[in-house]
C-alpha positions in Angstrom: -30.2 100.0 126.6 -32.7 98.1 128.8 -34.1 95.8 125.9 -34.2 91.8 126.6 -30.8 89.8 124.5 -31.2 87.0 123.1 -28.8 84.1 122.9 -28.9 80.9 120.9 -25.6 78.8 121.1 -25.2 76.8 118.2 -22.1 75.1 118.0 -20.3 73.6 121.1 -18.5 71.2 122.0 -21.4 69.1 123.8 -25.1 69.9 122.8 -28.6 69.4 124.3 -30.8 66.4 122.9 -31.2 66.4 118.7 -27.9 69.2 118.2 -24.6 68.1 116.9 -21.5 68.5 119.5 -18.0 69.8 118.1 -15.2 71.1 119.5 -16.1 74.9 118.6 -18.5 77.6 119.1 -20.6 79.4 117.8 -23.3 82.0 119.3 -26.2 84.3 117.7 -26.8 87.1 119.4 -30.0 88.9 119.0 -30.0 92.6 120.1 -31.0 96.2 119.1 -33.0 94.9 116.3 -29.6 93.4 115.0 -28.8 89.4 114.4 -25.2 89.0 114.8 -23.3 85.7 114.4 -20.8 86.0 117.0 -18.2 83.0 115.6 -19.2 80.3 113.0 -18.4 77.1 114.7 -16.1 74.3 113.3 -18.0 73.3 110.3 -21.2 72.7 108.3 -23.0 71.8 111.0 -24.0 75.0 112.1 -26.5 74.4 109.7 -28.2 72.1 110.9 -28.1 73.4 114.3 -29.3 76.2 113.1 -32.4 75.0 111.4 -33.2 72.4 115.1 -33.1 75.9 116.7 -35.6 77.7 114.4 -32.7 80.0 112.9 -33.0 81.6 109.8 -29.0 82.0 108.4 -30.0 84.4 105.4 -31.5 86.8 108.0 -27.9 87.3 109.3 -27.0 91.2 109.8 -23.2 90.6 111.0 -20.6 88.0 111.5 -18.0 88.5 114.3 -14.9 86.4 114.2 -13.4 86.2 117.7 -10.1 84.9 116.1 -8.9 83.2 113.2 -8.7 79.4 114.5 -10.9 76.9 112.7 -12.7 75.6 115.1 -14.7 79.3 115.2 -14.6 79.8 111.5 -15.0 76.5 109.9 -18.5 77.3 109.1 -18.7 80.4 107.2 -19.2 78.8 104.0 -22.5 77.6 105.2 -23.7 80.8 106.8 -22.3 83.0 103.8 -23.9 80.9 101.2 -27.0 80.3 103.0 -28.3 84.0 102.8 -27.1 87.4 101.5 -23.3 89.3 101.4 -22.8 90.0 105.4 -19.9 91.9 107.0 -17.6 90.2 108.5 -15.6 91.8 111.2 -12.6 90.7 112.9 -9.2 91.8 114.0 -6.8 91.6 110.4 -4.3 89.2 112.1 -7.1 86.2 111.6 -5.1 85.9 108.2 -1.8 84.5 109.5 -1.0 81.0 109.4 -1.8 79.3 112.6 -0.5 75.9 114.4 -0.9 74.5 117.3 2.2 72.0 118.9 0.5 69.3 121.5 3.1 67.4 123.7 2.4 63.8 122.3 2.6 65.4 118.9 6.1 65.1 116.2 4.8 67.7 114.4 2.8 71.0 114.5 -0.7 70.7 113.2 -2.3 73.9 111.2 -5.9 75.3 112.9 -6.1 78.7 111.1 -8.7 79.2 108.9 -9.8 76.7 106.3 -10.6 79.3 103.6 -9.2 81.7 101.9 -10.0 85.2 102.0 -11.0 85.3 98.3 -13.3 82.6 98.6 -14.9 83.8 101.4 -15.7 86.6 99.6 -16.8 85.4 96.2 -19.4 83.6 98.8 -20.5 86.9 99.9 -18.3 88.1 103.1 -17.1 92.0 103.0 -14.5 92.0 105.5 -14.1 94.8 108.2 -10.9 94.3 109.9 -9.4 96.7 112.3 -7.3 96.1 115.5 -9.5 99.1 116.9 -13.1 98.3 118.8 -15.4 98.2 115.9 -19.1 99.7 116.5 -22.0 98.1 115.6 -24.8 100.0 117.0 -25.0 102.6 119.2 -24.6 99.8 122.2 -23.0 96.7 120.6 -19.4 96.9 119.6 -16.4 94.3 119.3 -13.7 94.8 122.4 -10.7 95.8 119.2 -7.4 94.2 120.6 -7.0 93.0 124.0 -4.1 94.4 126.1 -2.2 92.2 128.1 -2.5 93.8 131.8 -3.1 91.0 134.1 0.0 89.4 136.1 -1.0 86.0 135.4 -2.9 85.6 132.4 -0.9 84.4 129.4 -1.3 82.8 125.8 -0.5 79.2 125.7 2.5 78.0 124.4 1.2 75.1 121.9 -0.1 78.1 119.4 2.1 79.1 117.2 2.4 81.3 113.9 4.3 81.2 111.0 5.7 84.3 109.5 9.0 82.6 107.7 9.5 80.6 111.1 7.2 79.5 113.8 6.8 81.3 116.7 4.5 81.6 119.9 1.2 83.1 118.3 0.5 86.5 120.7 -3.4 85.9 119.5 -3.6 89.7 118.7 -6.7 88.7 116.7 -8.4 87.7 120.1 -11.1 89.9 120.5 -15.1 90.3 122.1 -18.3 91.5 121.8 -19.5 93.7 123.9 -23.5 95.0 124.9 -23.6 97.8 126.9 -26.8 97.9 128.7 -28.3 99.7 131.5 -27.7 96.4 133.8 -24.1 96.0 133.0 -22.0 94.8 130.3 -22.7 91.8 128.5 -19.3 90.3 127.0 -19.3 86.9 124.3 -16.1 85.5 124.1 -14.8 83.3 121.8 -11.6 81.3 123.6 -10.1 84.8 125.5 -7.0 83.5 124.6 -5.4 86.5 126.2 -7.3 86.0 129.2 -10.6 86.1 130.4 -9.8 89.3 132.7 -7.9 91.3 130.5 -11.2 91.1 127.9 -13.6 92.0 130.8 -11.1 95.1 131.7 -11.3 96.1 128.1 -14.7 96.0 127.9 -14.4 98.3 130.9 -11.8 100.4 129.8 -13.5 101.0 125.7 -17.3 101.9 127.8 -16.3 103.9 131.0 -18.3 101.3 133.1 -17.2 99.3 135.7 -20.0 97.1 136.4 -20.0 93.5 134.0 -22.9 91.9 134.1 -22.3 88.5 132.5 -19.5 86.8 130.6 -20.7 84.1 128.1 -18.5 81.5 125.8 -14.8 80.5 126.1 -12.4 80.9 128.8 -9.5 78.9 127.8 -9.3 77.9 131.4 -8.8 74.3 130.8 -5.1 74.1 130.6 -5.0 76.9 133.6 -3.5 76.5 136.9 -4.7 76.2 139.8 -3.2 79.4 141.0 -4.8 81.1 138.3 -8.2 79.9 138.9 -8.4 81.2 141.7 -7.1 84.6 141.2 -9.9 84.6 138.3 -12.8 84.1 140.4 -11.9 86.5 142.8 -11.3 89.4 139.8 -15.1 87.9 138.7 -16.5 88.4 141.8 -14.9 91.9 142.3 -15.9 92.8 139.3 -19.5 91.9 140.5 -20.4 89.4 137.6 -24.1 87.8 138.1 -24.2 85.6 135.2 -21.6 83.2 133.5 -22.8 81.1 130.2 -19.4 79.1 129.7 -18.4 76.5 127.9 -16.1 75.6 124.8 -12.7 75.8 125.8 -13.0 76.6 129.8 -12.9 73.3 130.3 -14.6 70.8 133.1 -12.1 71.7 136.4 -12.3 75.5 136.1 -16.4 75.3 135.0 -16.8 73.3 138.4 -14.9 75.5 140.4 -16.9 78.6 138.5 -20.0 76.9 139.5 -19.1 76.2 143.1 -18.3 79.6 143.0 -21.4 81.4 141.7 -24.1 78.8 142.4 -26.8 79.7 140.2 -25.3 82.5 138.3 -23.3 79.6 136.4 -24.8 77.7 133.7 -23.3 75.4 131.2 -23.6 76.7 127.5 -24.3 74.0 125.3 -25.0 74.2 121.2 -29.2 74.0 121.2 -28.8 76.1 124.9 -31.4 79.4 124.3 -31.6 82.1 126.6 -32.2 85.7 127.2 -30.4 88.5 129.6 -31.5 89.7 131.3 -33.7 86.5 133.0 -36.5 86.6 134.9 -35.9 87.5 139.0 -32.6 88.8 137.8 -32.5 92.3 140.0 -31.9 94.9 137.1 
C-alpha cells in the first residue's frame, strides 16, 4: 500500500497550545479509507481534543484497545456515545482486574478499565476479542499477542492482576497495530508493556517483512535501565527504523537518548501533534 497515513494524537500526557495533557493516549489513525481509534485516552477529554483537532467521533470505523488499563480506555464513553455502534477490538484479557503497587504506596491501586463490559455495550461497542492478530483491511491488522523473545525486555513488576489473589500481570492483552505498506511497517503502540522489540518482531514475524519503518506511541521505557536502552536502540537501528513518534509512557531519559540517537527521525508525540507517513523528503 503506497497511500499517505494519517495520524492525529489526541490524548497524551503533554499537548501542544489549546489541547488538554493527561497521562494517557490516544491516536486516530486514518488509512485505507478506514478511521480507526487506536486507544481512547484517560477520559472525557478526548472530546474536546477531538473537536480542537477538527475530528469528527461519530465518523469512527474501529476502536483498537492496546490493553485494558484506564488510562487508554477511560474515554470510550465519549467516543461510543458520540457517534454510531463501532467494533471494538482488543485482546479478551482487557477484562481482568488490574492494579498497579508503587513503592511509596500501602496499598495497591486499581487501573483496569473503568466500565463494564455491559455498559460499554448498551453505549454501542460490539466487542471483537481474540488473542490472534485481528485483520482489518487487507493491510491494517492488530499485532494479536505479543511473544516474549527478547533477553531483556520484561513486564514491570508494580502491575498486578487479581484472579482470587494478586499476582504479577503478564499484560497478555498488550497488543499493536500494524500498516503494512510498501515503505515498511508502520506499528502504534499503546505502552508495549512486553517490550518495544518483541512488538516490532511480531509485527515482523505476523507480515513476512523485515523492514519497520516507524514506531509511534508508548514504549514504557521510563522505568528501563540503562542497559536496556541501549540494547533497544541498537535492535531499532538494525532493524532500520526511520521514524519514531514517541511519547506517553517512554518517558524523558530514554526519548532523549532516542533522539540523540536518530536525530531527526525522532519527534515528540504530543495530543493536538498531526502528521502523515510517509513525510515529505522521506526516501520511499
Amino acid at each position: 500500500m503506497s497511500v499517505k497515513i494519517r495520524f492525529t494524537t489526541l490524548s497524551e500526557n503533554t499537548a501542544s497550545y489549546g489541547f488538554l495533557a493527561e497521562w494517557g493516549l490516544s491516536i486516530l489513525v486514518e488509512v485505507d479509507g478506514l478511521s480507526i481509534l487506536f486507544d481512547t485516552g484517560p477520559s472525557p477529554n478526548i472530546a474536546n481534543n477531538a473537536r480542537l483537532a477538527g475530528i469528527d467521533l461519530t465518523k469512527i470505523d474501529y476502536i483498537v484497545l492496546s490493553h485494558g488499563h484506564a488510562d487508554h480506555t477511560g474515554g470510550l464513553r465519549e467516543v461510543l456515545q458520540a457517534g454510531k455502534g463501532v467494533d471494538v477490538i482488543a485482546h479478551p484479557d482487557i477484562w481482568a482486574a488490574k492494579y498497579v503497587r508503587r513503592d511509596d504506596e500501602r496499598s495497591e491501586q486499581y487501573i483496569g478499565i473503568p466500565f463494564t463490559r455491559q455498559e460499554l455495550e448498551g453505549w454501542g461497542a460490539k466487542f471483537r476479542l481474540t488473542k490472534e492478530p485481528y485483520r482489518i483491511s487487507e493491510y491494517v491488522f492488530t499485532s494479536g499477542e505479543i511473544p516474549m523473545v527478547s533477553s531483556y525486555e520484561r513486564v514491570d513488576d508494580d502491575l498486578l492482576v487479581k484472579d482470587g489473589a494478586l499476582r504479577q500481570d503478564p499484560m497478555t492483552d498488550d497488543l499493536s497495530l500494524v500498516i503494512d505498506t510498501d515503505f515498511g511497517l508502520v506499528v502504534v503502540m499503546g505502552c508495549a508493556h512486553r517490550g518495544i522489540i518483541n512488538t516490532l518482531r511480531q509485527a515482523q514475524r505476523i507480515t513476512g517483512k523485515e523492514q519497520v519503518f516507524a514506531a509511534i506511541g508508548g514504549t514504557h521505557l521510563f522505568q528501563a535501565s540503562e542497559e536496556r536502552i541501549t540494547k533497544t536502540i541498537a535492535e531499532l537501528k538494525t532493524m532500520g527504523v526511520q521514524k519514531l513518534g514517541l511519547s506517553h509512557c517512554t518517558g524523558f531519559h530514554a526519548s532523549a537518548r532516542l533522539a540523540l540517537e536518530f536525530g531527526l527521525g525522532f519527534f515528540p508525540n504530543n495530543a493536538g501533534t498531526q502528521f502523515f507517513l510517509p513525510t515529505k523528503g522521506d526516501d520511499t
